[in-house]
C-alpha atoms as an extended CHARMM CRD file, in Angstrom:
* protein
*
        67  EXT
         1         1  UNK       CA             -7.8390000000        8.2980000000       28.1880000000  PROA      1               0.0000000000
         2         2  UNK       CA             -7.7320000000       10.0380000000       24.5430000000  PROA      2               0.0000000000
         3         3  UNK       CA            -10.8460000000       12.3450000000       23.7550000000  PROA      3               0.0000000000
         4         4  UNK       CA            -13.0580000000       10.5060000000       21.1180000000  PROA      4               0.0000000000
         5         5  UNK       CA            -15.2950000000       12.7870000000       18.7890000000  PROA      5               0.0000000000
         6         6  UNK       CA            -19.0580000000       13.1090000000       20.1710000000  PROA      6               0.0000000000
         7         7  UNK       CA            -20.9880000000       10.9760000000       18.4680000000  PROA      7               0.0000000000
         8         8  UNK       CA            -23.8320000000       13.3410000000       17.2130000000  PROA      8               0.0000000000
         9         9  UNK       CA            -21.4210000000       15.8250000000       16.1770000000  PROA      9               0.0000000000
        10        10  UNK       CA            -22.1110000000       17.6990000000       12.7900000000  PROA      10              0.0000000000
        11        11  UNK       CA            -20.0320000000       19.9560000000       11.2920000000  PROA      11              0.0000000000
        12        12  UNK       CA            -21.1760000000       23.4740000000        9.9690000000  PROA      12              0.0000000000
        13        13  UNK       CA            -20.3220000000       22.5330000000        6.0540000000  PROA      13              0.0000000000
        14        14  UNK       CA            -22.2430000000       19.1700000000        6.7030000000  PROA      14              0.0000000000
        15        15  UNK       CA            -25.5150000000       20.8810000000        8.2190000000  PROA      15              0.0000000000
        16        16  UNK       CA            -25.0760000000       23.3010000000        5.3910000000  PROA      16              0.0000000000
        17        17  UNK       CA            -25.6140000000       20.9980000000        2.9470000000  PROA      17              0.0000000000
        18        18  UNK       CA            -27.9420000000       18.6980000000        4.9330000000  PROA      18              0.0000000000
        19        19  UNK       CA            -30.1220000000       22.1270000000        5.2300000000  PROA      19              0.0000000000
        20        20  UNK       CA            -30.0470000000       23.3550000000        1.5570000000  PROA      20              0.0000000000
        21        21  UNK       CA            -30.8520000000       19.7930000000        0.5120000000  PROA      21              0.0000000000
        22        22  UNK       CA            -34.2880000000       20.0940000000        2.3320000000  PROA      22              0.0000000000
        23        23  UNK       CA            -34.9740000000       23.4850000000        1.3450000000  PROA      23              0.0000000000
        24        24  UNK       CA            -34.3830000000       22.5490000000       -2.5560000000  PROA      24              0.0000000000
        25        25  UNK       CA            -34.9040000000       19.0890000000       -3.1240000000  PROA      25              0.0000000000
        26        26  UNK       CA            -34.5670000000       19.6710000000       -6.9050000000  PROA      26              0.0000000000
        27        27  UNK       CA            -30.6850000000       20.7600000000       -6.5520000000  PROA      27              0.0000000000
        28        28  UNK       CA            -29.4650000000       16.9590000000       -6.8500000000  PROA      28              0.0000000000
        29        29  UNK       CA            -31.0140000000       16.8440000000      -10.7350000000  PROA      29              0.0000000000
        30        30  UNK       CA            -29.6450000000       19.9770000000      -11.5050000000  PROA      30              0.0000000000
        31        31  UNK       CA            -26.4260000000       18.9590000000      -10.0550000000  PROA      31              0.0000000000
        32        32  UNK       CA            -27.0620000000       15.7780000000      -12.0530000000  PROA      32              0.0000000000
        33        33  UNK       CA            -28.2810000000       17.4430000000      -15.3210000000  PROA      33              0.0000000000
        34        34  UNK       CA            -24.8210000000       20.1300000000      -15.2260000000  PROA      34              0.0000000000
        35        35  UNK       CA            -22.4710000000       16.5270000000      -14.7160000000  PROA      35              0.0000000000
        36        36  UNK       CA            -23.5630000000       15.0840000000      -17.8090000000  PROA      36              0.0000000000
        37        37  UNK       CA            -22.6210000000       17.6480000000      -20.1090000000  PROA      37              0.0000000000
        38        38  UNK       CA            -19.0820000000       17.4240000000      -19.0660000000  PROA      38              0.0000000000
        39        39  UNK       CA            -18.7300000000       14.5610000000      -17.8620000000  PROA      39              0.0000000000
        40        40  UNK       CA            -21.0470000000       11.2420000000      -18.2940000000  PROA      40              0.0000000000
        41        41  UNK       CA            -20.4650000000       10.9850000000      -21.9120000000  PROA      41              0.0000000000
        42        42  UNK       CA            -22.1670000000        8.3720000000      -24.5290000000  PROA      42              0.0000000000
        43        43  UNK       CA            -19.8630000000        5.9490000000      -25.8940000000  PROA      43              0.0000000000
        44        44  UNK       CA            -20.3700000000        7.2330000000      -28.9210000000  PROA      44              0.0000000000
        45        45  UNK       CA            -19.5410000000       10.5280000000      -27.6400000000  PROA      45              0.0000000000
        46        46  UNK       CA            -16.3040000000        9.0940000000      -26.3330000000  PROA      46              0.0000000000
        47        47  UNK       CA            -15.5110000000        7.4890000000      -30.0750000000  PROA      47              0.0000000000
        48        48  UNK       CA            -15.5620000000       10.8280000000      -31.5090000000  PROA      48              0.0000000000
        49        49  UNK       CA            -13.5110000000       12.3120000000      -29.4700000000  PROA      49              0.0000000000
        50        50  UNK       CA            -11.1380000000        9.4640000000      -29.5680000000  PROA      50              0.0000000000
        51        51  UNK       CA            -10.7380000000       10.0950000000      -33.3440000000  PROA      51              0.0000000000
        52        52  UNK       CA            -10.4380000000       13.7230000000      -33.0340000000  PROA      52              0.0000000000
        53        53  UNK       CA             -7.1660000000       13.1560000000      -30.1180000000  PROA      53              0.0000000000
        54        54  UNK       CA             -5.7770000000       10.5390000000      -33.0710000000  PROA      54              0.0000000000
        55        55  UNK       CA             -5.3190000000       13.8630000000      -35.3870000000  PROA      55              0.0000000000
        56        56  UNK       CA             -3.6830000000       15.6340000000      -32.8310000000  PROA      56              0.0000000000
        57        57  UNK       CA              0.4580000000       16.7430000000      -33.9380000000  PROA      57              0.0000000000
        58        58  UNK       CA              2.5720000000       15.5010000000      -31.5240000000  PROA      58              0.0000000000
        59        59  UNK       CA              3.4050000000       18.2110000000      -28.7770000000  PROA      59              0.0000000000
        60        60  UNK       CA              7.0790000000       19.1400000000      -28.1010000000  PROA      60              0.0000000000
        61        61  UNK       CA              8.3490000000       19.0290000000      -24.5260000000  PROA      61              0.0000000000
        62        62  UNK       CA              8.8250000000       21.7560000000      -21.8640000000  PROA      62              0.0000000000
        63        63  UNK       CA              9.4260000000       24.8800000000      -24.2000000000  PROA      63              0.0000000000
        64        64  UNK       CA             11.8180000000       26.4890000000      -21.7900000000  PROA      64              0.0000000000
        65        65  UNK       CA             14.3670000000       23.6960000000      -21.6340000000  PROA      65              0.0000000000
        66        66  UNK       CA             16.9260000000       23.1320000000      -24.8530000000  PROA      66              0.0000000000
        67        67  UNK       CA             18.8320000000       20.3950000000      -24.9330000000  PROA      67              0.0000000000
């Protein structure tokens, strides 16, 4: 018969977490607040950068390898 997990197993990382999320409940906004500077941009955020990649120069290839 093959050993199945126990079924109220937690691991350390998980009660971690689990614990730190009681003890500040405030750490998901922040965690939310720090996400969107980087990363959830405005559309219009994304249209500016969009033009700004368009005036790129074309890169060259691996600079180690001549043809």
């Amino acid at each position: 018969m093959p050993l199945l997990p126990a079924r109220h197993y937690e691991s350390e990382p998980t009660r971690f977490i689990r614990e730190l999320l009681q003890r500040k409940p405030q750490l998901m906004d922040d965690m939310r607040k720090g996400r969107a500077i980087f990363w959830d941009k405005r559309p219009s955020d994304l249209k500016e950068e969009r033009t700004m990649d368009e005036g790129q120069l074309p890169q060259k290839g691996y600079e180690y390898y001549y043809l």
